[in-house]
N, C-alpha and C positions, 0 to 999 in steps of 0.2 A: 268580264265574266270569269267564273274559276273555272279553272282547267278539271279534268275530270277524277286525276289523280290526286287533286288535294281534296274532291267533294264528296270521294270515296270514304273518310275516315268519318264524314258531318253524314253520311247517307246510313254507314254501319249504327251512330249513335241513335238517329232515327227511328229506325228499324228497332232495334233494341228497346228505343223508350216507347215504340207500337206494340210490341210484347208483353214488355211490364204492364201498360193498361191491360191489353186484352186477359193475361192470368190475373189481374187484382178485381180485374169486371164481377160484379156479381152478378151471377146465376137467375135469381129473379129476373120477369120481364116487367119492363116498365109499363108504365100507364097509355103512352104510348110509343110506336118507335121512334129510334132516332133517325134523323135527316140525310145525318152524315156520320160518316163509316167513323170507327176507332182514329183511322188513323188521318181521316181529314181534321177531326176535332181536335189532336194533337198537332198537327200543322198549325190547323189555325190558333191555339195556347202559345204558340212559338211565335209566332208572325204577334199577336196583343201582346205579349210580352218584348217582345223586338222593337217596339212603336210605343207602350206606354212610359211615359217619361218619370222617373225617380222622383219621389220626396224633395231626394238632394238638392238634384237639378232644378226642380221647382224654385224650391227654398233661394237657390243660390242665384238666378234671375229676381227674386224680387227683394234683391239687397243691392 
């Protein structure tokens, strides 16, 4: 598990790309609400992208 001082700089980035959503969010409300807050929905974009596997990597298993 990472020590707290290296998860400090990946917690600042976080925080920050929670931000950037929340000022690029538009002002309209949606049709309905959402489920999950800004910033679950950014975790979880991190976490599908963490696990989804490349083109590449694909490619390069079925050679």
């Amino acid at each position: 598990m990472a020590s707290s001082a290296a998860s400090e700089p990946l917690l600042e980035t976080y925080n920050k790309m929670v931000d950037v959503v929340n000022l690029s969010d538009c002002k309209e409300k949606p049709a309905r609400p959402a489920k999950l807050s800004i910033a679950e929905q950014v975790l979880m974009t991190l976490e599908y992208y963490q696990e989804y596997p490349s083109y590449f990597s694909l490619a390069a298993g079925c050679l």
